[in-house]
C-alpha positions as CSV (number, residue, x, y, z in Angstrom):
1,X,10.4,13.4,42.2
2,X,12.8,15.1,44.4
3,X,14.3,18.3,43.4
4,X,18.5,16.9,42.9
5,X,16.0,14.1,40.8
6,X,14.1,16.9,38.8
7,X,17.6,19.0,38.4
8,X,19.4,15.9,36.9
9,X,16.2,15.5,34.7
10,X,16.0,18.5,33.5
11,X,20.3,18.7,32.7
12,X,19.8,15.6,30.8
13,X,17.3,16.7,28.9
14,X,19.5,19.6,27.6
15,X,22.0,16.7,26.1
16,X,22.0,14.9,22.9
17,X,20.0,12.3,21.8
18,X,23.2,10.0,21.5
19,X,23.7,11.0,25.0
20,X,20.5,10.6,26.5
21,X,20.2,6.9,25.2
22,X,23.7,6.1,26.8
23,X,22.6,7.7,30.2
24,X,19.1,5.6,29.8
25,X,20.8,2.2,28.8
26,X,22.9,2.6,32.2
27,X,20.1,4.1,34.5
28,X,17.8,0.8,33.2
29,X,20.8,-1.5,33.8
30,X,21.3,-0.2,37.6
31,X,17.7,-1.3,37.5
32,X,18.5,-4.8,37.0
33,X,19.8,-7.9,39.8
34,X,22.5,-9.9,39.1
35,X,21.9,-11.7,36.0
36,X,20.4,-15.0,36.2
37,X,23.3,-17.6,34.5
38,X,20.6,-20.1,33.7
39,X,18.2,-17.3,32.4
40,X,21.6,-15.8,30.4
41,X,22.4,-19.4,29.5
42,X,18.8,-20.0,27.9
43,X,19.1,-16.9,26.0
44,X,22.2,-17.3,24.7
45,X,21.2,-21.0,23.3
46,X,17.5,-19.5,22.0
47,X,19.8,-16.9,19.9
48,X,22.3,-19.5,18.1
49,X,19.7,-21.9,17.6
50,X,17.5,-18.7,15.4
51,X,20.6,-17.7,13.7
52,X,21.1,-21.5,12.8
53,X,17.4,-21.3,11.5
54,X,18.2,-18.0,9.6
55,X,21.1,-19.5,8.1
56,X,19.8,-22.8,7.2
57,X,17.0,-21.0,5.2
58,X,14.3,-22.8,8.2
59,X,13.5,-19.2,8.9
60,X,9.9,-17.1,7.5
61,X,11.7,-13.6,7.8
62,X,9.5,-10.6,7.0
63,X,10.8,-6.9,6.0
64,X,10.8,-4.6,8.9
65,X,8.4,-2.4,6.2
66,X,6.1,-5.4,7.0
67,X,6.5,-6.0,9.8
68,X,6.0,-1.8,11.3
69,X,2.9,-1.5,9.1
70,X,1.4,-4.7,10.6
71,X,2.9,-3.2,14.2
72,X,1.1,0.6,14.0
73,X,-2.3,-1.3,12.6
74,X,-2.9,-3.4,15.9
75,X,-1.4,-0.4,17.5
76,X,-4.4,2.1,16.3
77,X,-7.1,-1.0,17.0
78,X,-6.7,-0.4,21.0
């Protein structure tokens, strides 16, 4: 890492949690090509047809409680 890189680092380390997510959200986003509108398209139809599912009842949701416990025990088996 360059020194301006390591300087910036370190300043935005200094700022508040709020902060540092907002400046992470936009540094990952610089990150990213132009979206891809069939990509954007197929994830837009994936999310109304779950909430469909949710709200017709079609779908098995768990508790996040659940679900994190079942998350950290396949996380400590590696």
């Amino acid at each position: 890492m360059t020194k301006p890189a390591e300087k910036v680092l370190s300043e935005a380390l200094g700022l508040a949690a709020r902060e540092r997510a907002e400046i992470a959200a936009k540094l990952i986003a610089s990150l990213d090509d132009e979206p891809d509108e069939d990509v954007e398209a197929a994830w837009a139809a994936e999310v109304e047809r779950r909430v469909e599912a949710v709200e017709a009842g079609r779908a098995n949701l768990v508790p996040w409680e659940d679900l994190e416990r079942r998350v950290e025990r396949e996380i400590r088996k590696r």
